[in-house]
N, C-alpha and C positions, 0 to 999 in steps of 0.2 A: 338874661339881661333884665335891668329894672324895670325901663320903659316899655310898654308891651308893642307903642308904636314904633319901637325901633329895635324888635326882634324879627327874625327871617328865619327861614325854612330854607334848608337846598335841596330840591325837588327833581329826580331826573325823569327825563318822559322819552323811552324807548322805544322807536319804530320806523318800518316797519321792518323786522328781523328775517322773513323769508330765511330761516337756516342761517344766517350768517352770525353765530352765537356758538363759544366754549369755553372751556374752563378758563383761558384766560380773559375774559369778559367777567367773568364770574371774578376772579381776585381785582378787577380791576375796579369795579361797583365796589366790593365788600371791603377795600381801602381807601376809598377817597371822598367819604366823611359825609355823605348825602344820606337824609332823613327820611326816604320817602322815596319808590321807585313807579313811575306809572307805566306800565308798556301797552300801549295804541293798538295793541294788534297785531294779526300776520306771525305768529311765529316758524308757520309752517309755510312750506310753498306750494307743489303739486300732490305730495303723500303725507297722511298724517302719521306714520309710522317714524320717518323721520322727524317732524314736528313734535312729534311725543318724546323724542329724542332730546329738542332742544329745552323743552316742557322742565325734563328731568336736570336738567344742566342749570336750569335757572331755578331749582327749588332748595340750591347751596346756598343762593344769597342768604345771607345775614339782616341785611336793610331790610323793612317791611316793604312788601309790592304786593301791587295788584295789577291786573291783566281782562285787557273787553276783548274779547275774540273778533279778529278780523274776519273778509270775506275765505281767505286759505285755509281757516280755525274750523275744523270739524265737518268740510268739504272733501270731498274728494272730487277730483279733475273732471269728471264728467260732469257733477252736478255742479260745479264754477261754470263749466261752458254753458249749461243748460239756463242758469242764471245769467248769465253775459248777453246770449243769443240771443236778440230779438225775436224769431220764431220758433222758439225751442219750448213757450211757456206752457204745450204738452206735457213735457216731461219732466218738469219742475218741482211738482209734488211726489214722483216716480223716486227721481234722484234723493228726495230729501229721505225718504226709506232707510234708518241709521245714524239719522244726525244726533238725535240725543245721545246713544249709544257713545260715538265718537266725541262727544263733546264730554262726557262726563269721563271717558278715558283721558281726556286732556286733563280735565279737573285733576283725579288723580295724579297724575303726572305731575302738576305744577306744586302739589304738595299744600305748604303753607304760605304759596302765592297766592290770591285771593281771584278766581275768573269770576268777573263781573259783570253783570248788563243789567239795564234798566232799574239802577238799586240808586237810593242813597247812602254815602258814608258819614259820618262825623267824624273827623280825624286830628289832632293836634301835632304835626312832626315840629320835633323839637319846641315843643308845648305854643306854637300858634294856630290856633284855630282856624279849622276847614272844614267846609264844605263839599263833597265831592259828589258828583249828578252823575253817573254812569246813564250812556244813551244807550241805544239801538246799539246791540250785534251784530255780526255779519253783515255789517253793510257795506253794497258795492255802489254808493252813492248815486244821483240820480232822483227820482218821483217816484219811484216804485220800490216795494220792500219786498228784499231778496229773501229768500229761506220763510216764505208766508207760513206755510205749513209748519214749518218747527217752531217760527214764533208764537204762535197760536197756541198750539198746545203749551209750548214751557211757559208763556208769560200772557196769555190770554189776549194776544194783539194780533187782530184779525186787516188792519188797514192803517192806512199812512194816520187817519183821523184816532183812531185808538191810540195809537205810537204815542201822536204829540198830547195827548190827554193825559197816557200814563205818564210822559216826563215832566210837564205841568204840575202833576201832584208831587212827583219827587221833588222841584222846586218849592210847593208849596211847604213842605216837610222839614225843609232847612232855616236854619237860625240867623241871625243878625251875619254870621260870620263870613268870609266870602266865599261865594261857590267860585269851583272848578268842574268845567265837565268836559266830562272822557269821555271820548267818540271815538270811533275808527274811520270815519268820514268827518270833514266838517259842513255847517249848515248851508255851503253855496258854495259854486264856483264859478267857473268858464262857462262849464258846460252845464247842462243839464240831464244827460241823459246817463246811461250803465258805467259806462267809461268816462264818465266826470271826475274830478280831480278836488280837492278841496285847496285849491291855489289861488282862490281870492275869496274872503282876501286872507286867510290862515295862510297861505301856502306851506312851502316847505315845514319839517318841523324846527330848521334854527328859526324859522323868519315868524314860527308861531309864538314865541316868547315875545309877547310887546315890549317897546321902552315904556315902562311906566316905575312910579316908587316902591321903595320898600312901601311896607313888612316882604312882600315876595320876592326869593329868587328862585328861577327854576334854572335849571340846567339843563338844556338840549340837548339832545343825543341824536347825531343824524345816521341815516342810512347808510349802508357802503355806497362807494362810488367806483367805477371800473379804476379810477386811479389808483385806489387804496388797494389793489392787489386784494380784493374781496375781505380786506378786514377795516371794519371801522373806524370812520377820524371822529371820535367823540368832541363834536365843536361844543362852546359851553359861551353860551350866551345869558348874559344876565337878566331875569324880572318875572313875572307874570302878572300876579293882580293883587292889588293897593287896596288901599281901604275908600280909595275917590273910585275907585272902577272896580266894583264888587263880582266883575264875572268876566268866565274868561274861558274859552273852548282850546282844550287840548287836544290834536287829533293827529289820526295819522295820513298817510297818503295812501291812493289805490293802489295795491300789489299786482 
């Protein structure tokens, strides 16, 4: 288009997947004209073995995407519980023994999917300008940071106060254009504690796309629902973020 304030982006933000992803998901993206794929996290559920599975299913797409590791992403089931459990923070650093490992197996897995955390992007889909703020990892929302020991080592974040320092800078690092940030949590909810939810006010991810103006649409993608016979009702709600409201958190829900 001529006008740059009246070009748009269609944006999809995938999550959270727990296994519910195949090849027909995969033609279903790579046809229906979207610029830009975000997925929230979760691809895996209880084994990363199947998650590497779903990794590899989503590395056909065509669209560019990227992908923040949810809390299931490079866990295995004991060390989720041991993160969950309030009096399990013994064993916490125990469990994390392998996460790099498994994380960069997903990497591979997802191919020329992009796994992303605590990064900035500049990105133009369908030549409008973005911002994009990749947060925190493996987060199972809450006041406390899950997988301390692997953050630490891979991205030098020893405490909640580090976290919001380094995303701070990512912020500072972006241009006039408008940020978008991808979380796997969003910044508050109900609750506050392990098992908090990112439901207010982001909630759900249809109810995360604001009404707000072009230049943005996104396109929401929700989770299965027991009615959908465990295959996804792709709802597509229109908007994200305008040039009057320059920011805007994408996230997904706790798995």
């Amino acid at each position: 288009m001529n006008d740059a304030a009246t070009q748009a982006a269609t944006i999809g933000v995938i999550g959270d997947v727990h296994l519910f992803w195949d090849d027909e998901d995969v033609a279903f993206f790579n046809s229906s004209g979207y610029d830009l794929l975000l997925f929230v996290g979760d691809l895996a559920a209880y084994t990363q073995v199947r998650g590497q599975r779903v990794a590899r299913s989503i590395r056909a797409l065509r669209t560019p995407a990227m992908c923040i590791p949810g809390n299931h992403d490079g866990l295995h089931a004991l060390q989720l519980g041991a993160e969950i459990a309030p009096r399990a923070h013994r064993l916490r650093n125990a469990f994390c023994e392998g996460q790099a490992r498994r994380c960069r197996s997903l990497e591979k897995a997802l191919g020329d999917v992009e796994l992303v955390a605590y990064t900035q992007r500049r990105v133009a889909p369908a030549g409008v300008p973005l911002n994009i703020v990749v947060c925190r990892p493996h987060s199972i929302g809450g006041r406390r940071l899950a997988c301390l020991r692997y953050l630490d080592e891979a991205y030098g974040v020893d405490s909640m106060e580090s976290s919001v320092a380094r995303l701070k800078s990512l912020v500072d690092a972006c241009d006039d254009s408008p940020i978008l940030f991808l979380a796997h949590n969003g910044p508050s909810g109900k609750r506050t504690g392990a098992t908090a939810t990112s439901r207010k006010p982001y909630g759900t991810p249809a109810a995360k796309a604001a009404k707000c103006s072009p230049p943005w649409q996104v396109i929401c993608t929700a989770r299965p629902s027991p009615e959908s016979n465990g295959r996804p009702r792709w709802r597509r709600t229109e908007c994200c973020t305008s040039t009057q409201r320059r920011s805007r958190v994408i996230a997904g829900q706790m798995g």
